[in-house]
N, C-alpha and C positions, 0 to 999 in steps of 0.2 A: 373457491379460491384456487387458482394455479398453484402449485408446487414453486414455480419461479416467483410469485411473486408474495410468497410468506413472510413477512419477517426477518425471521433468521437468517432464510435464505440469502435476503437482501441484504442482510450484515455480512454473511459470508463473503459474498461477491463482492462488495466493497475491501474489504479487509482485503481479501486475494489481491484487489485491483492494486491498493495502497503497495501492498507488499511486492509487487512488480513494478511500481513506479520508483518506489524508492532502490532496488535492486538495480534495475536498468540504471539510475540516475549514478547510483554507487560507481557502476563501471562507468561510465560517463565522465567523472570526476578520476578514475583512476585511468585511462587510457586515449583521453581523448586528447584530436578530436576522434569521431569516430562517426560511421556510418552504420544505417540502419540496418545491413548486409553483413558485415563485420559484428556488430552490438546482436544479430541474430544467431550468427553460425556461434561464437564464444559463447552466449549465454543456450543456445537451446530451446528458444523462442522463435513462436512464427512470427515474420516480416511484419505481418499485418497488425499484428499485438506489440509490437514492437513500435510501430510506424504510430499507433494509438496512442503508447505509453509516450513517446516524443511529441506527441501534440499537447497533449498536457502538461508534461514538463514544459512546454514553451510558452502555453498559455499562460502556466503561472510564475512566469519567468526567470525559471531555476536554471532552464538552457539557452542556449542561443543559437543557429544554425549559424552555419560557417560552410562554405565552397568546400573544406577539406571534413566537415562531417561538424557534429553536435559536440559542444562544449559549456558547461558549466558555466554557471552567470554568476556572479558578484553576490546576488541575495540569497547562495546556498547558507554560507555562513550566516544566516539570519535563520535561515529557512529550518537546518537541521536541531537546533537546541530547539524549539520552537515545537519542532514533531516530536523530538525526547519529551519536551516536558509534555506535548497532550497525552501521547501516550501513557505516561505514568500515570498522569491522572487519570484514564480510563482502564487503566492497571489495577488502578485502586477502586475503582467502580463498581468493575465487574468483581472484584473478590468481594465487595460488601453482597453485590448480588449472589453469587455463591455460598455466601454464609447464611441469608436469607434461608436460601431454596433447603440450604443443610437441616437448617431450623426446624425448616419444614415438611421435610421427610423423616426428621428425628422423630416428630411428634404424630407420623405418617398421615398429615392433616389431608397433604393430597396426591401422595406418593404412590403410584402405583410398581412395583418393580415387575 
């Protein structure tokens, strides 16, 4: 099995991904409109990561293009309580899975350190 295509790895990458899309979106909603030029040099992000993260914002309809740059759509305010509440609840997921794994290094069932 590839390295890239482990698992965790795979949750990592997504996580990053989410974490960039919401990030970008944030200043989106704070400055826009704004272009992908602008939304790169401010944030520190290449163009093309950038130009990525604006296509999914738009596919799922959080943005909108505009002649003077990308701007916030109507279904944010739907959109963010929505990612709060998945979040927590995989907030609370993962610390049950942590308690698990704790369990189970207490009892050094298959803990190797």
């Amino acid at each position: 099995m590839n390295s890239d295509d482990h698992p965790l790895k795979v949750l990592e990458t997504e996580i990053e991904l989410m974490e960039r899309h919401t990030r970008i979106l944030k200043h989106i909603i704070e400055n826009s409109p704004i272009g992908i030029t602008k939304i790169s040099e401010n944030m520190s992000i290449p163009p093309h990561k950038v130009r990525y993260s604006l296509r999914v914002l738009e596919k799922e309809k959080l943005i909108t293009a505009t002649a003077h740059g990308a701007v916030a759509s109507e279904r944010v305010e739907k959109f963010l309580p929505e990612l709060k509440d998945f979040l927590s609840r995989l907030s609370t997921t993962i610390k049950k899975i942590e308690k698990d794994i704790d369990q189970l290094c207490a009892g050094d069932v298959a803990c190797k350190k």
